[in-house]
C-alpha positions in Angstrom: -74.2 34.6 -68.6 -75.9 33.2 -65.4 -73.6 32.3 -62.2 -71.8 29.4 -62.6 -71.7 27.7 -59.1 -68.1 26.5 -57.4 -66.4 29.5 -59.0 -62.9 29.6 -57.3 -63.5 32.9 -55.2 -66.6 31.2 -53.6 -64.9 27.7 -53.0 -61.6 29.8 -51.5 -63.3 32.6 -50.1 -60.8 35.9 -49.6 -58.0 34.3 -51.6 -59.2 35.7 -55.1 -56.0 38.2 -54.9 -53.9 34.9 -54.1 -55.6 32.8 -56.6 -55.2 36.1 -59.4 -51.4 36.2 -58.4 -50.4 32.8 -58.4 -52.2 32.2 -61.5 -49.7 34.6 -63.5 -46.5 33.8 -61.1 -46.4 30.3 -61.6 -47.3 28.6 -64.9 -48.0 25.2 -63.4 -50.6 26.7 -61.1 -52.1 28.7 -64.3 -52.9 25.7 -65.7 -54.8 24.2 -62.8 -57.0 26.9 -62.5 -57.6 27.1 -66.4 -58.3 23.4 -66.0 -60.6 24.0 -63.0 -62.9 26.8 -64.9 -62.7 24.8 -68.2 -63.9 21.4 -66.2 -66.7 23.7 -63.7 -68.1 25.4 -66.4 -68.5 22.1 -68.8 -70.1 20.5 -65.5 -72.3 23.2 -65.0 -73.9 22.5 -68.3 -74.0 19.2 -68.3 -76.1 19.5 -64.3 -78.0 22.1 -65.9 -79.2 19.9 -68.8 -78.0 22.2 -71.3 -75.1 19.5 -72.6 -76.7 16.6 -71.2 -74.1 12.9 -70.8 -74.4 9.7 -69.3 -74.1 9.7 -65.5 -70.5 7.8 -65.7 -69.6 10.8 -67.6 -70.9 13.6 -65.6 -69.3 11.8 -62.2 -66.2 11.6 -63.7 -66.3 15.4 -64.5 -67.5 16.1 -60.8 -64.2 13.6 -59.7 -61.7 15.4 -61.9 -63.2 18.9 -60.5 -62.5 17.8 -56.9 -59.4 16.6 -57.7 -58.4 19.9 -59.0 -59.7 21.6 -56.7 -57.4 19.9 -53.7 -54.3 20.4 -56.1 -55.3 24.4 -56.4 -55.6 24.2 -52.1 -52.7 22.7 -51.8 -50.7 24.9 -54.2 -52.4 27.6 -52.0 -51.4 26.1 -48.7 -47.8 25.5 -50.3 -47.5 29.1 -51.2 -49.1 31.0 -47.9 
């Protein structure tokens, strides 16, 4: 499988262990990084051309990836 780009460890670099441990300490925060690699690797393919979709849909992917992204930080920040 090639390197799927925005992967969790590289957009919070040195939190992988925190990222790993939250994920199976908190159910809630399990889900948004399910969510997050479900949503990341979809838009990978669709940028990539492999699954190509309108541009309304592929923003609205990109949107819904930042947006999970900032809850995953702020579960992060919440927890330190």
């Amino acid at each position: 499988m090639s390197h799927v780009p925005h992967d969790l460890a590289e957009e919070f670099p040195g939190q992988a262990g925190r990222i790993r441990a939250l994920r199976y300490a908190d159910g809630r925060f399990g889900a948004l990084v399910e969510r997050y690699h479900v949503v990341n690797r979809a838009l990978h393919r669709m940028e990539e051309r492999i699954e190509p979709v309108s541009e309304e849909t592929e923003r609205a992917s990109r949107l819904e990836r930042l947006h999970l992204k900032d809850e995953i930080a702020r579960a992060l920040a919440a927890a330190a």
